[in-house]
C-alpha positions in Angstrom: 28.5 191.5 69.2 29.1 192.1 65.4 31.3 195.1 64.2 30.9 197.0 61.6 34.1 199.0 59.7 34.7 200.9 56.6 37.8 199.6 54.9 39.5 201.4 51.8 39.3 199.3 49.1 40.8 200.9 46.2 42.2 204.2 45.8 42.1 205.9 42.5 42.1 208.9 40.7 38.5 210.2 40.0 38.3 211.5 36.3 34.9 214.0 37.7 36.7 216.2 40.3 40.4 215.4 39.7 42.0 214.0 42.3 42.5 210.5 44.8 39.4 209.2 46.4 39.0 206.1 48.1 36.6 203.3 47.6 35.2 202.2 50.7 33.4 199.1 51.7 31.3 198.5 54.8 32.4 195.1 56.2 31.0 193.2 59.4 32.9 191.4 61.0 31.0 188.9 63.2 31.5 188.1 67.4 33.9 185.7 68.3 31.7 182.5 69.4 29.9 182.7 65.5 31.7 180.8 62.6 30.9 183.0 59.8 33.0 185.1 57.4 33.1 188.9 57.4 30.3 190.2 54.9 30.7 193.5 52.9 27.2 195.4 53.5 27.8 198.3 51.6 30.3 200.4 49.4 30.8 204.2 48.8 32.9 207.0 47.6 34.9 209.0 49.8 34.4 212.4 47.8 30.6 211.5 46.3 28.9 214.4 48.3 31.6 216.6 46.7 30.9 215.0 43.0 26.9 214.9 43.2 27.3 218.4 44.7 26.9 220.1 40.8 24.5 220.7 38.2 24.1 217.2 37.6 25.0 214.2 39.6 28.4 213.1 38.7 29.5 210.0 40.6 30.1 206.9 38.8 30.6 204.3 41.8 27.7 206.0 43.0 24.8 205.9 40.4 26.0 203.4 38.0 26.0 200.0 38.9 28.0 199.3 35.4 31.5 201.3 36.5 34.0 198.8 36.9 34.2 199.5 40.6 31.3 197.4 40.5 33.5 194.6 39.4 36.8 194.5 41.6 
């Protein structure tokens, strides 16, 4: 059976709330018996609640597919 994991990425300093966050991507790894590579499935922010929680939404990694996150 596959597993899926979050694995820290990148940690950085995040220039909305001020301080370290991690970028986080979803990998799954697959069962034993299959040959294929671990696949990354999705990505987040560890503090995006906390960011999009204000008057307007805030994260970068989040809502903008341009960030350099995106391209790591």
């Amino acid at each position: 059976m596959a597993t899926k994991i979050w694995e820290v990425e990148k940690i950085y300093v995040c220039e909305y709330i001020g301080c370290e966050v991690a970028y986080e991507a979803e990998v799954v790894y697959p069962a034993d018996h299959l040959p294929d590579s671990p696949r990354v499935v999705g990505h987040r922010c560890s503090h995006a609640k906390e960011c999009n929680m204000g008057d307007k939404p805030n994260c970068a990694y989040g809502t903008n597919p341009n960030h350099p996150l995106y391209s790591m």
